[in-house]
C-alpha positions in Angstrom: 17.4 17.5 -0.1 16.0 13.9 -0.2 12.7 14.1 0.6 12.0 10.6 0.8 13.6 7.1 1.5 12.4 3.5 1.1 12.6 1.3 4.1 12.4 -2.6 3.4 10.9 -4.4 6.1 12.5 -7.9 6.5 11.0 -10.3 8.7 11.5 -13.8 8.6 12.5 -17.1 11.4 16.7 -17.0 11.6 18.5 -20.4 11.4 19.5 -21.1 14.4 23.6 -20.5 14.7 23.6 -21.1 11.0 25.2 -17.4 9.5 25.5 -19.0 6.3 21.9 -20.2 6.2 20.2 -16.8 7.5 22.5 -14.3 4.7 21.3 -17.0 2.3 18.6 -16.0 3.1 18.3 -12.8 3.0 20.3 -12.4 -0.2 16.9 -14.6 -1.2 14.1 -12.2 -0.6 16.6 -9.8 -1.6 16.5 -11.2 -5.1 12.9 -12.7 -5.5 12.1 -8.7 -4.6 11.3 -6.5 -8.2 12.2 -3.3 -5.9 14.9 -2.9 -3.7 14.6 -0.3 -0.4 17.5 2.2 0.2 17.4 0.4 4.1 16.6 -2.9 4.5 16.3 -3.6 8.0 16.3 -7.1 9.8 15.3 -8.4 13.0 17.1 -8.9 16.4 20.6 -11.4 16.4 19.5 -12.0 12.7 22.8 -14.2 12.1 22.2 -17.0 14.9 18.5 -17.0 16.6 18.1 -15.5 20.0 21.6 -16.7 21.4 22.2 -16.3 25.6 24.8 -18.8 25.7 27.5 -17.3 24.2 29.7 -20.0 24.5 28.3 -21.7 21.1 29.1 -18.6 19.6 32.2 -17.8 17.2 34.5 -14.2 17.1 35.6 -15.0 13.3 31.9 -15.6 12.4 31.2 -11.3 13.0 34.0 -10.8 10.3 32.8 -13.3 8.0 29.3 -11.9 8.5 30.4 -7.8 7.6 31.9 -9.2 5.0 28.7 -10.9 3.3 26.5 -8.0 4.4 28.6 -5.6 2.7 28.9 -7.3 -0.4 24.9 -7.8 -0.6 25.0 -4.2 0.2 27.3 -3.1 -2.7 25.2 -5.9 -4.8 21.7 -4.3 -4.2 23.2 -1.2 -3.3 21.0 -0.3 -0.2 21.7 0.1 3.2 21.4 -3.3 5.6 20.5 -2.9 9.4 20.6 -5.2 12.1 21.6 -6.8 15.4 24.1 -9.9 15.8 26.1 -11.2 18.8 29.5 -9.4 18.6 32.9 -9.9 21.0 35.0 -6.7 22.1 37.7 -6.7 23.9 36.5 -10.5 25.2 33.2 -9.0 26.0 30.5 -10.5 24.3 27.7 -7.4 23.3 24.1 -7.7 21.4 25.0 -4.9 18.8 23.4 -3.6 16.1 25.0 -2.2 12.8 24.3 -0.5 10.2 26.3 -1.7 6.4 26.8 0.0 3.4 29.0 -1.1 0.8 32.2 0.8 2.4 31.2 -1.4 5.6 30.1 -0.4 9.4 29.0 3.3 9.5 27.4 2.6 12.8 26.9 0.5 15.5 24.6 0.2 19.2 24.9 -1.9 22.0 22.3 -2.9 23.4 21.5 -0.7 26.7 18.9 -2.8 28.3 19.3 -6.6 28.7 16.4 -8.5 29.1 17.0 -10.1 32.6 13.9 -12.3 32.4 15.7 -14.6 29.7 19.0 -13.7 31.9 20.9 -11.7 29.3 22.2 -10.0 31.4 24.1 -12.6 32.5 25.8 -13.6 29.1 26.1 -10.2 27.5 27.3 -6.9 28.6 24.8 -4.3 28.0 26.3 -0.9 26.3 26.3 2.6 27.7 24.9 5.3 25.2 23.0 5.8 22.3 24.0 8.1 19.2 22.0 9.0 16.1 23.4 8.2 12.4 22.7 10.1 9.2 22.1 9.1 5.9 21.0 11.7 3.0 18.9 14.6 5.3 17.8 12.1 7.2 18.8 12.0 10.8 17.7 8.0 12.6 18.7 6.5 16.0 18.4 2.6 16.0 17.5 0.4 18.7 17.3 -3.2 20.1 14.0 -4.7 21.2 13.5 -4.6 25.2 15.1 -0.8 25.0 11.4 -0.5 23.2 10.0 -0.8 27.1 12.3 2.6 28.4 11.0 5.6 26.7 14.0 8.0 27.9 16.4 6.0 25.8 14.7 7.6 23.0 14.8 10.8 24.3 17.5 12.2 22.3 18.7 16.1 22.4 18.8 15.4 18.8 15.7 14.1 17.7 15.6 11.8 14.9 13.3 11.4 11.7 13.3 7.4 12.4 13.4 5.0 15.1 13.8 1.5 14.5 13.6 -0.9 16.6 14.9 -4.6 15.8 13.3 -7.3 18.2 12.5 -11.1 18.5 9.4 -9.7 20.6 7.1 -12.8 21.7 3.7 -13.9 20.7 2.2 -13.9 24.2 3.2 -9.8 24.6 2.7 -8.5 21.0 0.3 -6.2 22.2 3.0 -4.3 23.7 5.1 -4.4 21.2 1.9 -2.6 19.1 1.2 -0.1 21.6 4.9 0.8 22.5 6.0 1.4 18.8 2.9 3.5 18.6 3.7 5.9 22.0 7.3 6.1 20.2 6.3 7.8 17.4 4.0 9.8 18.7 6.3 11.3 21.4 8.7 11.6 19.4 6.8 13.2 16.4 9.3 11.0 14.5 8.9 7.8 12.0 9.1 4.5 14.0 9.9 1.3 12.1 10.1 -2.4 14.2 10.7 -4.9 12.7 10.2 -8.6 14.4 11.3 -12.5 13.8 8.7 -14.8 12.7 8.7 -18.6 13.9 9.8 -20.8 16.8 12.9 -20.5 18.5 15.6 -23.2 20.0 14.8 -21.3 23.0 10.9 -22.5 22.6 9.4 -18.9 22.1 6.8 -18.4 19.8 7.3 -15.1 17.1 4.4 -13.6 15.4 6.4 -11.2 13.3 4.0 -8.4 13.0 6.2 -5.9 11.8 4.8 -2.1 12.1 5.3 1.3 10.6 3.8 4.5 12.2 4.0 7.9 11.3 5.0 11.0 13.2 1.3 11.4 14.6 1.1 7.5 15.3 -1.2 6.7 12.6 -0.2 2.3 11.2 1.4 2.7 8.0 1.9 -0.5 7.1 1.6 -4.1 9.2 3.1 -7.4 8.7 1.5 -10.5 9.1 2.7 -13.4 10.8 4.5 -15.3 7.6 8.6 -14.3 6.5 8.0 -11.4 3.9 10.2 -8.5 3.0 8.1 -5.3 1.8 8.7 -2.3 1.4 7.1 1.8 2.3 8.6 5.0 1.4 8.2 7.3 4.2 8.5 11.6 3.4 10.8 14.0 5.4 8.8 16.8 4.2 5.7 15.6 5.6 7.1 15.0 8.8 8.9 18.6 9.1 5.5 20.1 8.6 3.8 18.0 11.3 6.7 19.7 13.6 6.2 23.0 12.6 2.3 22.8 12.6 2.3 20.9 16.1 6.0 22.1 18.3 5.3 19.5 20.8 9.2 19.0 20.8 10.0 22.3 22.0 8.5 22.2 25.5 10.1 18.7 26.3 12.8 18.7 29.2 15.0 16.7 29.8 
């Protein structure tokens, strides 16, 4: 059983439609880093900047962009997460996946689109969520304004870690605090969210402040506002006991 597993927290301002540019640098901190996570887990459309038009956007680029992430993934040999702009079936989704060195093990589309920017108009917003395994671990992985609906989380299955991927702005952060905290602590589960730092093409404001929170809610570990990748180990054992001491979980319907 593994016991525990080290997350890598990796917050910084994407290049705006650049792909080249932003898994430069993230092959960067990867590198200036002495210790390297088994999940390394990036922000929200990490390859271009918050996108809506989707006509400056590219199908080749989410090939050449698996590609890169799985060689960096074979190269560090970790697990990479994140969301990116990706085209099915002529259908332009915000999706996040989940590389390892063999490739895509996983994928989510984006359930709710935020309508206030009018994503809804450019993307198509998916249709279910699904948990993902790695070691004993069991995680479910989200995309920022899904953070606001607390029965997408509410899985039959409930996972050891929810992470949450977001370009969340300045001027609500204090949701984005208080949300990841509720999370966790309905959940009795690990939440990790990890936000963009910077200014946008789009003219938002991002004060990273990337968060960890343990089963009971109790701040593990906070970012600050500047690009940094660190790194927490978080315990399965711990979090069992917390279930078995406190069965919370047992009582929820629906």
């Amino acid at each position: 059983m593994t016991s525990s597993l080290r997350i890598g927290l990796l917050q910084y301002g994407p290049h705006w439609l650049d792909i080249d540019k932003n898994i430069a640098a993230i092959e960067h901190f990867l590198r200036q880093s002495t210790h390297h996570p088994d999940i390394l887990v990036l922000p929200e459309m990490f390859t271009t900047g918050y996108v809506l038009d989707t006509k400056g956007l590219k199908k080749t680029w989410q090939d050449k962009v698996t590609k890169e992430i799985t060689h960096l993934c074979e190269l560090f040999q970790i697990v990479i997460m994140g969301s990116m702009p990706f085209n099915k079936q002529n259908r332009w989704y915000n999706t996040l996946c989940v590389w390892t060195k063999q490739g895509i093990i996983h994928t989510y589309d984006k359930i709710h689109l935020f309508s206030p920017a009018g994503e809804h108009q450019h993307y198509t917003p998916g249709e279910a969520v699904k948990t993902w395994t790695l070691c004993d671990w069991t995680m479910a992985s989200f995309i920022c304004y899904d953070l606001r609906f607390p029965k997408t989380s509410a899985l039959v299955e409930v996972p050891h870690i929810l992470f949450y991927v977001a370009n969340w702005p300045s001027p609500r952060i204090q949701h984005w605090q208080a949300l990841l905290k509720a999370r966790a602590i309905e959940n009795q589960a690990y939440v990790v969210g990890v936000n963009r730092t910077g200014k946008d093409e789009n003219g938002f404001e991002y004060p990273g402040n990337s968060l960890v929170f343990d089963f009971s809610g109790s701040c593990m570990l906070e970012l600050s506002s500047e690009p940094a990748l660190q790194i927490i180990t978080l315990d399965l054992d711990d979090l069992l006991a917390h279930r078995n001491k406190y069965p919370f979980l047992k009582d929820r319907k629906g």
